[in-house]
C-alpha positions in Angstrom: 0.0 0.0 0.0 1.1 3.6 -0.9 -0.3 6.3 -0.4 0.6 10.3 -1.9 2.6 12.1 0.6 0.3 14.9 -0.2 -2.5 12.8 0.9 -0.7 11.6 4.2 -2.1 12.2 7.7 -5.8 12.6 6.5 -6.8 9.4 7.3 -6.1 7.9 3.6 -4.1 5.0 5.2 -6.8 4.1 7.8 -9.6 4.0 5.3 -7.2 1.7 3.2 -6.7 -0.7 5.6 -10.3 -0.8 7.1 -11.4 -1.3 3.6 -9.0 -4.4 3.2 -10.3 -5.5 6.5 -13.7 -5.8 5.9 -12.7 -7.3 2.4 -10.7 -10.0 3.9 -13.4 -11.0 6.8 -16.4 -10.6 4.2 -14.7 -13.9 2.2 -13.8 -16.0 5.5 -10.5 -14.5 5.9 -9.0 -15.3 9.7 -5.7 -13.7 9.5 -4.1 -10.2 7.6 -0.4 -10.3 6.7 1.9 -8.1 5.1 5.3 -6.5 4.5 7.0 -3.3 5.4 10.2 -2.1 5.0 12.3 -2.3 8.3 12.7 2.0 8.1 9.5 2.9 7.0 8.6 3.9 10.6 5.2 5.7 9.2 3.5 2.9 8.2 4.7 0.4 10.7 3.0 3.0 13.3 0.0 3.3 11.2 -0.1 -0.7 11.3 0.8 -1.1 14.9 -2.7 1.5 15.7 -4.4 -1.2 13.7 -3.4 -4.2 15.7 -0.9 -6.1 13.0 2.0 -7.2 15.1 5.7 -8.1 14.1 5.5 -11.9 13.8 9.5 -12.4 13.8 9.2 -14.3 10.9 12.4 -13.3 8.0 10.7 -11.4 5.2 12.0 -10.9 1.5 15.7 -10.2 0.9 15.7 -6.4 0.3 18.1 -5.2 -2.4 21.1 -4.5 -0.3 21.5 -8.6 -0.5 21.3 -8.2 3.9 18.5 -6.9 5.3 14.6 -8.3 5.0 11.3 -6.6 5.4 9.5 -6.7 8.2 6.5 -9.1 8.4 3.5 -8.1 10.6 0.1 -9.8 10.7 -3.2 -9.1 12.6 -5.9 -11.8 13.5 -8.9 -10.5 11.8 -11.4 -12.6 15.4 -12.5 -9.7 16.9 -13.0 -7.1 13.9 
């Protein structure tokens, strides 16, 4: 997910992911996962206020051949 930077901090990135949400629980989804990049500390905050959670698990090699994304999920029970 992207979103403009001149769009940022309206609430773009909250819509986006409670759209995906009710996508995913609307066809029997249980769990959301996805990845971020490890310095992208916008979007791993907006992700943390939605309940995803790192899961410690190694994400894609980034292009730097060393580091991985981070991989964050969020049980999709209780929404």
């Amino acid at each position: 997910m992207w979103v403009d930077p001149t769009a940022r901090g309206s609430g773009v990135g909250d819509h986006l992911i409670e759209a995906v949400e009710r996508w995913a629980v609307e066809r029997g989804a249980t769990t959301l996962r996805l990845a971020v990049m490890p310095d992208n500390s916008n979007a791993t905050t907006l992700y943390e206020r939605h309940g995803f959670t790192d899961t410690g698990e190694p994400g894609d090699l980034l292009p730097d051949g060393v580091g991985r994304e981070r991989v964050m999920a969020k049980s999709l029970a209780a929404v």
